[in-house]
C-alpha positions as CSV (number, residue, x, y, z in Angstrom):
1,X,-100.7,-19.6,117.1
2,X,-100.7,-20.8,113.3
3,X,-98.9,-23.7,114.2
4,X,-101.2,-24.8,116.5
5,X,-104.7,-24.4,114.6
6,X,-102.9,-26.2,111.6
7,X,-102.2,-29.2,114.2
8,X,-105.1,-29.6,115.6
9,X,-107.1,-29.0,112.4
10,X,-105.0,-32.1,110.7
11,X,-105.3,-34.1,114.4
12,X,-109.4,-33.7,113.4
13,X,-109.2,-34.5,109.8
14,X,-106.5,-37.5,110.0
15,X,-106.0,-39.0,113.6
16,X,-106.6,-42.9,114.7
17,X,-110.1,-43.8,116.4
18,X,-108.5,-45.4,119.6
19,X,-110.6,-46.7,122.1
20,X,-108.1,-44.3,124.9
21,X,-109.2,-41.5,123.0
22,X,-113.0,-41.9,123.1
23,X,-112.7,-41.6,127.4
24,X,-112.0,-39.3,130.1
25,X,-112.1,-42.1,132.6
26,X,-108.5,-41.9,133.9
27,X,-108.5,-45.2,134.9
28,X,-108.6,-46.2,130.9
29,X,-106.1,-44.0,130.0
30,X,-103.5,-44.6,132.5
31,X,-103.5,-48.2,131.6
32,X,-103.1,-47.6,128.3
33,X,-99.9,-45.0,128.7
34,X,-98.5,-47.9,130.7
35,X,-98.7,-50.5,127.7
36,X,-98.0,-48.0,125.1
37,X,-94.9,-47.1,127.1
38,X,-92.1,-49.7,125.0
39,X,-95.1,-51.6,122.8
40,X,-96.5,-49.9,119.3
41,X,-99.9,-49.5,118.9
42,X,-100.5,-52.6,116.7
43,X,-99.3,-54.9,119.6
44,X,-101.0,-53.2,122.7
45,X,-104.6,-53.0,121.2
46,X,-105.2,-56.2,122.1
47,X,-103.8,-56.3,125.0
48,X,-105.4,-52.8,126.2
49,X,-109.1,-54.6,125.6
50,X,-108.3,-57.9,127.4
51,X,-107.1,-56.3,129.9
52,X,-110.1,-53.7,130.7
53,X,-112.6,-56.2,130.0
54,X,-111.0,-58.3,133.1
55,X,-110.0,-55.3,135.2
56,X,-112.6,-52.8,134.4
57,X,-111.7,-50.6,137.1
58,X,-108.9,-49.5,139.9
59,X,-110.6,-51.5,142.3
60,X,-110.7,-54.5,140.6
61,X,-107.7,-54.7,140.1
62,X,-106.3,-53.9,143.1
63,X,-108.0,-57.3,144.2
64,X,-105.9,-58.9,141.3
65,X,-103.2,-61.7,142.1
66,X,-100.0,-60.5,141.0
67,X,-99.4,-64.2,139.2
68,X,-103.2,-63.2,137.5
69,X,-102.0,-59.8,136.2
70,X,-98.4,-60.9,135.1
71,X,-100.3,-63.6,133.3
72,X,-102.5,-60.9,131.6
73,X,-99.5,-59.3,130.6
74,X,-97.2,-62.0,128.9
75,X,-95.7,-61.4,125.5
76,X,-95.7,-57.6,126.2
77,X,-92.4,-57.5,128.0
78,X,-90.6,-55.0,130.3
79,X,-93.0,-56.6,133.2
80,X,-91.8,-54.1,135.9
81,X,-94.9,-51.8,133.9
82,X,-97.1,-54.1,135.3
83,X,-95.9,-54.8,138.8
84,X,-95.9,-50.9,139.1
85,X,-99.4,-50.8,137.6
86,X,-101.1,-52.7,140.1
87,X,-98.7,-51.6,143.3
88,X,-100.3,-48.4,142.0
89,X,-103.6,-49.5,141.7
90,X,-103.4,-50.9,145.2
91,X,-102.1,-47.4,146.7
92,X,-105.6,-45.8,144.8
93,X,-107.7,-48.4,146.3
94,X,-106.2,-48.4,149.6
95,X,-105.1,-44.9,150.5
96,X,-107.3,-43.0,148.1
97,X,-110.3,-44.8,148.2
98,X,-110.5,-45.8,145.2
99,X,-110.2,-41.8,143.9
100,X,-108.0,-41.5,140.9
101,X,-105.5,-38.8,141.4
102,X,-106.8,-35.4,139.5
103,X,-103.3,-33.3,139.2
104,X,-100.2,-33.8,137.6
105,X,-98.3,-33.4,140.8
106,X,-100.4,-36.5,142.6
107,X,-100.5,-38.6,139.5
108,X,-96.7,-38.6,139.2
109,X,-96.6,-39.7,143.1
110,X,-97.9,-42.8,141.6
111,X,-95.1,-46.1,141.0
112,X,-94.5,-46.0,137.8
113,X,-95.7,-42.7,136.6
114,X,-93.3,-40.7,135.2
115,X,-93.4,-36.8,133.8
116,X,-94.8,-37.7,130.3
117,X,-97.1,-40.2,131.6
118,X,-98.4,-37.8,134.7
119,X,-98.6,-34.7,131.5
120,X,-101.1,-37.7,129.4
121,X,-103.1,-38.3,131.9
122,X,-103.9,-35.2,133.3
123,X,-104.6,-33.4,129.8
124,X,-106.6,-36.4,128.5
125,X,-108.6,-37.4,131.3
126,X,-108.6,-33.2,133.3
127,X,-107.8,-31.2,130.2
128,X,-104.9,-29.6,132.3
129,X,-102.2,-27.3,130.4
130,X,-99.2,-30.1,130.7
131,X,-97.2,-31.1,127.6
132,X,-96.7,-34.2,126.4
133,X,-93.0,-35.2,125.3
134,X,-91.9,-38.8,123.8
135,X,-90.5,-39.9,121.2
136,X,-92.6,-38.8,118.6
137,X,-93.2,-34.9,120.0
138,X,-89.3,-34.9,120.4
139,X,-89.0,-36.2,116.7
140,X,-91.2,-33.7,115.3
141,X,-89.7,-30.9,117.7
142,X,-86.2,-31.5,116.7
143,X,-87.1,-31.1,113.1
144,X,-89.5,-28.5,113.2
145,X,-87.0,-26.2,114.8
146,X,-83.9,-27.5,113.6
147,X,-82.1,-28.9,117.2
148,X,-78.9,-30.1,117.9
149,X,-79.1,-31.0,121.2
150,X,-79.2,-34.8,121.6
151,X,-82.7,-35.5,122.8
152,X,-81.7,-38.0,125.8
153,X,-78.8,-36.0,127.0
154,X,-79.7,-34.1,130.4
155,X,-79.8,-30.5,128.7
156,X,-82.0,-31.8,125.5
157,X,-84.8,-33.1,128.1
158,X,-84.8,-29.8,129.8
159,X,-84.5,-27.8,126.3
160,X,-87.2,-30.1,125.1
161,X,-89.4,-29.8,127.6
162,X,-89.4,-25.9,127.4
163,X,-90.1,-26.1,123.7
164,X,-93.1,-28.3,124.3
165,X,-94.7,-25.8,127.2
166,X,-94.2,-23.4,124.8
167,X,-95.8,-25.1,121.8
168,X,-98.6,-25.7,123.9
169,X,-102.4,-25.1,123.7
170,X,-103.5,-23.6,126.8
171,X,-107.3,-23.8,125.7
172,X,-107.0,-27.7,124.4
173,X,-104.1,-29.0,126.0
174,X,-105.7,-32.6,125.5
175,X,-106.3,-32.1,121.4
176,X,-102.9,-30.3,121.1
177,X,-100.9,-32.8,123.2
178,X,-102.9,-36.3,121.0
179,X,-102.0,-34.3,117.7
180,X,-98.5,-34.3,117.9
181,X,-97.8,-37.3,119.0
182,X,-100.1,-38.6,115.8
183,X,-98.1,-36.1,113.9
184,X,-94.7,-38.0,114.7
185,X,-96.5,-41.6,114.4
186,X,-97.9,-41.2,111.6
187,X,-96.3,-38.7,109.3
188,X,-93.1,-37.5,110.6
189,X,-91.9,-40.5,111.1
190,X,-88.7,-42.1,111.6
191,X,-87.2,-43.1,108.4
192,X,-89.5,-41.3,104.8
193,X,-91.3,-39.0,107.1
194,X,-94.2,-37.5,104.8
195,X,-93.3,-34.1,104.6
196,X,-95.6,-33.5,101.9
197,X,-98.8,-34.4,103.6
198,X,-97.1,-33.1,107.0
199,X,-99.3,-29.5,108.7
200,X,-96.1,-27.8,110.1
201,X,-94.0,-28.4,106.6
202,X,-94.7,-24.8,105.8
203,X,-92.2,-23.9,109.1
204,X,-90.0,-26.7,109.6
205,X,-86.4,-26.1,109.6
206,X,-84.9,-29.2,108.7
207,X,-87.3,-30.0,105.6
208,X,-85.7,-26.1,104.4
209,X,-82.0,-27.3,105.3
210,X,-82.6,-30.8,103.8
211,X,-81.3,-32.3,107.1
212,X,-84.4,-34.2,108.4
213,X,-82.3,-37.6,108.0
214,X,-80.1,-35.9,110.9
215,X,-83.0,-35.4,113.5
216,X,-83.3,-35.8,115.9
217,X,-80.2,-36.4,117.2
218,X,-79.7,-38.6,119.9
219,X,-76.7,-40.0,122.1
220,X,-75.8,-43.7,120.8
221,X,-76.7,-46.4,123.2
222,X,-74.2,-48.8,125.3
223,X,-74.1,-52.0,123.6
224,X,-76.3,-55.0,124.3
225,X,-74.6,-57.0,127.3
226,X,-74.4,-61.1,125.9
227,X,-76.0,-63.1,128.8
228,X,-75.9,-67.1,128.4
229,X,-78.6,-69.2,130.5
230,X,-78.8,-72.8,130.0
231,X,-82.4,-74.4,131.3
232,X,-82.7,-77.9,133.0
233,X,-86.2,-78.7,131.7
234,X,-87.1,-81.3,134.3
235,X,-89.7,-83.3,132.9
236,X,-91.7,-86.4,134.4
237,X,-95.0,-88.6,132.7
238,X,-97.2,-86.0,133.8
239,X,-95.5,-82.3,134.9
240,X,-92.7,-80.3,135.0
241,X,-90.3,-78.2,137.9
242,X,-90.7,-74.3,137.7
243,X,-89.4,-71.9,139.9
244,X,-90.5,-67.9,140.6
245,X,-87.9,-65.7,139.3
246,X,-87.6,-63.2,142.2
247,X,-84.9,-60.3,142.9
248,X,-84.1,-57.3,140.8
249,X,-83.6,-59.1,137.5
250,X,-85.2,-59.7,134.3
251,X,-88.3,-61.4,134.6
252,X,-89.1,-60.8,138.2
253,X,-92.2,-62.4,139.3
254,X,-92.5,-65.0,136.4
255,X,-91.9,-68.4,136.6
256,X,-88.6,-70.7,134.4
257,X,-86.6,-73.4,135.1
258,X,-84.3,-74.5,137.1
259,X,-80.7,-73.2,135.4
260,X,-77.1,-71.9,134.9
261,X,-75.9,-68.8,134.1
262,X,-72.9,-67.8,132.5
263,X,-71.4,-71.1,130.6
264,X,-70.0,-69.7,127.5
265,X,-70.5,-73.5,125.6
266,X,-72.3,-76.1,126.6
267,X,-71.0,-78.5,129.8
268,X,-73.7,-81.2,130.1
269,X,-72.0,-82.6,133.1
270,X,-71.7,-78.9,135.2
271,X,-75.6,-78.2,134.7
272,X,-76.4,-82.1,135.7
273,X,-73.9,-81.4,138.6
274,X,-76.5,-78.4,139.3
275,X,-79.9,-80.5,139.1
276,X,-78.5,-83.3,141.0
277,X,-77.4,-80.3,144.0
278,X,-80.9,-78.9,143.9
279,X,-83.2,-81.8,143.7
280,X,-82.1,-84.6,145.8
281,X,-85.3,-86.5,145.9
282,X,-86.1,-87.0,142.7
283,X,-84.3,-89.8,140.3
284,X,-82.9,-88.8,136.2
285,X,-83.9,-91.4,134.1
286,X,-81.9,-90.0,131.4
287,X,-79.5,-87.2,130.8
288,X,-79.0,-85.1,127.9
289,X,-75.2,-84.9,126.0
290,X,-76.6,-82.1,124.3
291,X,-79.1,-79.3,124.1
292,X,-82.7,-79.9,122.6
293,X,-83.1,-76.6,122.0
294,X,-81.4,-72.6,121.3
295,X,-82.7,-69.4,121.3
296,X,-81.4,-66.0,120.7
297,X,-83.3,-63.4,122.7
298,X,-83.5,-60.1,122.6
299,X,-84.0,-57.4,125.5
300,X,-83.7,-53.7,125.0
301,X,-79.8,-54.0,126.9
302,X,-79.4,-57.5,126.8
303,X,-78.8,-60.0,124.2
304,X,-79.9,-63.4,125.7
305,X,-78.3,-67.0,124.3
306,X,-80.5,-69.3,126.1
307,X,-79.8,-73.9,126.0
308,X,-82.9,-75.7,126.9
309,X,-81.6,-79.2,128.1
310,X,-84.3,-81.9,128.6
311,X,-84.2,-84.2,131.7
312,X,-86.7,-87.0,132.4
313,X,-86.9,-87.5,135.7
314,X,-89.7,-89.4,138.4
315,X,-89.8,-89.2,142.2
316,X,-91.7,-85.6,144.0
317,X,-89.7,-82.9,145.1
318,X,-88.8,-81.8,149.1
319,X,-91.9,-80.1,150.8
320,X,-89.7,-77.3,151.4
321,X,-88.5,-76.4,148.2
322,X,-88.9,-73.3,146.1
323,X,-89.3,-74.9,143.0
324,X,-93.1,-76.6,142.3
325,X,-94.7,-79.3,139.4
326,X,-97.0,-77.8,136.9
327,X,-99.1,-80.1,135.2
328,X,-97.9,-80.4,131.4
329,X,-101.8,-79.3,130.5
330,X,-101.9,-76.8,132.8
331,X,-98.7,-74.7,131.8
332,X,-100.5,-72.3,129.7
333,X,-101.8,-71.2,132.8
334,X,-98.8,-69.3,134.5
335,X,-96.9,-66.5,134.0
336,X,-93.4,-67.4,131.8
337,X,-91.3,-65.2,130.0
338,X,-91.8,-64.7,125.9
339,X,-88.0,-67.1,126.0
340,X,-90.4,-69.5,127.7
341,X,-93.8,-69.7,126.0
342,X,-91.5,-69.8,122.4
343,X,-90.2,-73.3,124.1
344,X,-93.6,-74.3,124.2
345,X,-94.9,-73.5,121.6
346,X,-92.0,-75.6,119.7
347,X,-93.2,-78.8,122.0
348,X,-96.2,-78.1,120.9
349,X,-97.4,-77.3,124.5
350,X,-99.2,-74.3,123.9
């Protein structure tokens, strides 16, 4: 197929060195799928080295402390990626012996692993015939051929997913698959794709009907839900009082403050009614009128206003508490949301 030779012959000419490219080793690939899942490139490559260099294999990590690997992962967000990642790594260690799975169908048993992810690593790391589809193959599929059909409604992922079989090279599944995913990266891009340096120009529908602004199309989003949390940053000579976020919510397995949720302004007396209920033992040397601190931060369906109020307290806290001191030198050390480490880094703690 012409289209197909004209990809992979640009893909040769023009595509990224990547260190995931330069491997079969599954392990290497998987874990960079997982971080390139919601981060760009730019962000991940770091993150991608560290994180080999420390866990340089399933094994290894699968002997990781979740707090460790959390830690690793801080600043990239969407952290459920990472408990996944090494859940997963644990079930290879465990029940596989430390095999990585070697077809699509066992790598998409794997927590977190969805179809594209499963359809990477089997044609990077096994060369097997699955294609790839994201948001870049679906950007450059819509245009090429001209589609319609909203790309995240239930019929565009199965019309999609057709196309993409279709499109794809049997005999280099692995090339094909890395090319067009370049292709929408780097060239047909989101906003001034580069149509004239672009391989499949010669065919593509919506460069002929001048449409290309309208493609893909894709079904708006529900809007941001507006969440307010207001942190008691309890604060003595020497520590402070964290707690580990656990449940189903945002942040699960990292550690904040103690704090209230859902105060639309600021009631210093209702959040010092809350720390004087949750810590007994320990004695407020002062207590703040106002907030020391605001940030706005933003999740992909959330839209967080966060207070940070500052407490000074003395006294230890009951043995059976859930909440813990953290020496103020050694906070760097655990695992905090991004909302978190920007606090710190504005006391200079970090």
């Amino acid at each position: 197929m012409e289209m197909v030779e004209r990809l992979i012959l640009w893909y040769v000419q023009h595509g990224r060195d990547l260190p995931w490219r330069n491997t079969r080793n599954p392990y290497y690939i998987w874990v960079s799928e997982i971080i390139l899942q919601q981060t760009r490139v730019n962000q991940g490559m770091a993150y991608y080295r560290d994180f080999v260099e420390v866990y340089p294999n399933v094994k290894v990590l699968a002997r990781a402390k979740e707090d460790t690997v959390l830690k690793m992962w801080q600043g990239l967000g969407y952290y459920s990626r990472d408990r996944n990642l090494h859940a997963a790594a644990k079930f290879i260690a465990n029940d596989l012996k430390g095999e990585f799975p070697e077809t699509y169908e066992d790598i998409l048993k794997l927590k977190g692993v969805g179809p594209y992810t499963a359809a990477a690593i089997s044609s990077f790391a096994f060369k097997l015939p699955h294609a790839v589809v994201d948001g870049n193959v679906n950007r450059v599929l819509s245009r090429v051929f001209d589609i319609s059909t909203p790309i995240n409604s239930s019929e565009g992922l199965k019309l999609f997913q057709k196309i993409a079989n279709e499109c794809l090279s049997k005999s280099q599944p692995d090339i094909y698959n890395q090319a067009i995913m370049e292709l929408g990266a780097m060239v047909c891009k989101p906003a001034n794709p580069d149509c004239e340096n672009c391989p499949l120009a010669y065919k593509c529908l919506s460069r002929l009907r001048k449409n290309i602004a309208e493609r893909p199309v894709k079904i708006k989003a529900k809007k941001a839900v507006t969440r307010h949390i207001d942190y008691a940053v309890l604060e003595s000579e020497s520590d402070f009082i964290f707690k580990k976020r656990t449940g189903k919510d945002i942040w699960q397995g990292l550690h904040d403050f103690t704090s209230v949720e859902g105060m639309q302004e600021p009631d210093a007396k209702y959040l010092t009614k809350h720390v004087k209920e949750n810590f007994p033992n320990i004695t407020l040397k002062s207590l703040p009128t106002r907030p020391a601190k605001q940030y706005i931060h933003l999740l992909s369906h959330q839209r967080i206003i966060a207070r940070f109020w500052n407490y000074e307290f003395y006294g230890k806290l009951d043995e059976k508490s859930v909440y813990f001191s953290v020496a103020k030198q050694g906070v760097d050390a655990i695992a905090v949301p991004r909302l978190i480490h920007k606090y710190f880094e504005d006391q200079d703690l970090v």
